[in-house]
N, C-alpha and C positions, 0 to 999 in steps of 0.2 A: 742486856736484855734477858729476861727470864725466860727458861723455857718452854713451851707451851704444853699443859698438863695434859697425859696422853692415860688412858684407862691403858695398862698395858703389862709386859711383865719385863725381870731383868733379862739382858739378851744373856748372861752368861750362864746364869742355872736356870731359869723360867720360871720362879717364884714373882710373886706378885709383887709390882714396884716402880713408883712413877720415876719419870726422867729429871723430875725437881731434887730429887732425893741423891743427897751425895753418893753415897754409897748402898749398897744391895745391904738389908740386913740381915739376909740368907748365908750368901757368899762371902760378901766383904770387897765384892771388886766395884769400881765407878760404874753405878748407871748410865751416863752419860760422860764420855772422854774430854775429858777439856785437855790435854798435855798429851805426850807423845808419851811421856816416861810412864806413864799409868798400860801402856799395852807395848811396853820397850821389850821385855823381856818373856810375852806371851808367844806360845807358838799359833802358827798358819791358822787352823782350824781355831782357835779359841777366836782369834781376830774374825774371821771370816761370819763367827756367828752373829757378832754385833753388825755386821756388814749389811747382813739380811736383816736380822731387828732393825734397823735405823733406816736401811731403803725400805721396810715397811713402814714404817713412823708416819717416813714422807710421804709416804700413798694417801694418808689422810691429811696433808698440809705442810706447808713450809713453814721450815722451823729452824733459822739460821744457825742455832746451837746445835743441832741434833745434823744440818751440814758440813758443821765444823768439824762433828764429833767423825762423820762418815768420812771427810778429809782424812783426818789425823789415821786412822783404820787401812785404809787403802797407802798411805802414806808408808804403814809401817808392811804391807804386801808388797808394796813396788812398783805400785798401780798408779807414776805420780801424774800423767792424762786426766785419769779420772776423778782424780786425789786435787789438781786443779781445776778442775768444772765445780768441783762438792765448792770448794773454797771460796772460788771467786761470785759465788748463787751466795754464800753466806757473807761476804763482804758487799755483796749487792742490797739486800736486806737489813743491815747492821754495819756501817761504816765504820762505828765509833769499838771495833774489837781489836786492839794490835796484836793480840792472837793471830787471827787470821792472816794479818797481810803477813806476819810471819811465816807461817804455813804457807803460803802461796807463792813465795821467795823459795823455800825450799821446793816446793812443789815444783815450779820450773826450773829450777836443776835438773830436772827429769830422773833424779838419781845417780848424776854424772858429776866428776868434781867440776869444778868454776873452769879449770884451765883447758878442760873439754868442748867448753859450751861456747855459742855464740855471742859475738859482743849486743845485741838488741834483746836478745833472751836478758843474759845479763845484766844491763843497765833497767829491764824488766822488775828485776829483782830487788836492784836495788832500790827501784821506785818503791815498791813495796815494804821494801827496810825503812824508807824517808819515814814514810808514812807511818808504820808500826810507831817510830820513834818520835814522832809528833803526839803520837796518842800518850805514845809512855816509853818514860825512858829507862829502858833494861840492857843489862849487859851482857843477854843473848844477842839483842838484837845488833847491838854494835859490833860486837865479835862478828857473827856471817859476814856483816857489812863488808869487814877488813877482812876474812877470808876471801869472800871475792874480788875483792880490790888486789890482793896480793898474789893469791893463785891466778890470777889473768891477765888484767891489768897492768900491776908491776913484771909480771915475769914477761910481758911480751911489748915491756916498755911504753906502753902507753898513762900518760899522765891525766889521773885523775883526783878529783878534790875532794873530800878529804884524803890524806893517805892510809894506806892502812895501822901504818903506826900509829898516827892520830886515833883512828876508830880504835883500836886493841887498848888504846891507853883510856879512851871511856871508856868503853866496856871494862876493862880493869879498876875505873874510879864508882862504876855502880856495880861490882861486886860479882860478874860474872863468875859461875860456879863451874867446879871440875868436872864436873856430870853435865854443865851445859856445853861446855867447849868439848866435850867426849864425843855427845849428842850430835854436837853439828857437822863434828870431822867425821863422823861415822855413818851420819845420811849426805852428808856431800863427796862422802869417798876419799878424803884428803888426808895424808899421812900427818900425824900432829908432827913439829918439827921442835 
């Protein structure tokens, strides 16, 4: 879903520039955040500015992109509460994003590894991994999958389907990257092993 053309400016320098537009041609930074790795290595305040541009955005209309994009923002703050409201208003909207149910799987982490969290949070999550990977199949997605199966799951004996070995070896046959496996043990909190 495209999205929806906003007279407005970019959130990061204030130069003139719609949310269609990949990038600022001021700055050079994303108009609108589709990935996590585009504000990975921003600090507080630069995040915080797109926070306020894009909860202004939505003052003028829902815009399941420009939800996502407030996800992904708040996501990389610590805000994952609010980080799953943004998300789940944008998979309400826009079903068809495996983006999102991604984000939303991390988002109920809460920021805590797998071996922390609840088993109904969890199987939460992984609904939301089904899902992504129904849409498309990526080898982020299969990797979290098998992190949380292995981090919880296996370590506390409970037998689930697939295993994570399974999951780690798709995600390993569609090409999972070093930067996505870094990504996920680093918002899940999970020591790579």
């Amino acid at each position: 879903m495209a999205a929806i053309v906003h007279d407005t400016v970019c959130p990061g320098c204030g130069a003139p520039a719609e949310l269609s537009a990949n990038e600022c041609e001021y700055c050079g930074r994303p108009v609108l955040i589709t990935q996590f790795s585009s504000v990975r290595d921003w600090s507080g305040p630069d995040v915080s500015k797109y926070v306020k541009a894009y909860e202004g955005f939505l003052k003028e209309g829902m815009d399941p992109d420009v939800k996502l994009a407030l996800a992904i923002c708040l996501l990389k703050l610590g805000q994952h509460a609010r980080a799953l409201v943004q998300v789940s208003d944008a998979i309400s909207y826009n079903v068809d994003n495996p983006e999102a149910y991604f984000y939303s799987a991390i988002a109920r982490l809460g920021g805590k590894r797998p071996a922390l969290g609840s088993m109904d949070v969890l199987r939460e999550s992984l609904n939301d991994l089904e899902s992504a990977k129904m849409l498309e199949s990526r080898g982020a997605f299969y990797y979290l999958s098998g992190l949380i199966r292995a981090d919880f799951f296996e370590r506390k004996r409970i037998r689930q389907l697939p295993t994570s070995g399974e999951e780690f070896d798709v995600a390993s046959s569609f090409g999972v990257s070093q930067e996505d496996i870094q990504f996920i043990h680093d918002l899940t909190k999970t020591p790579m092993t």
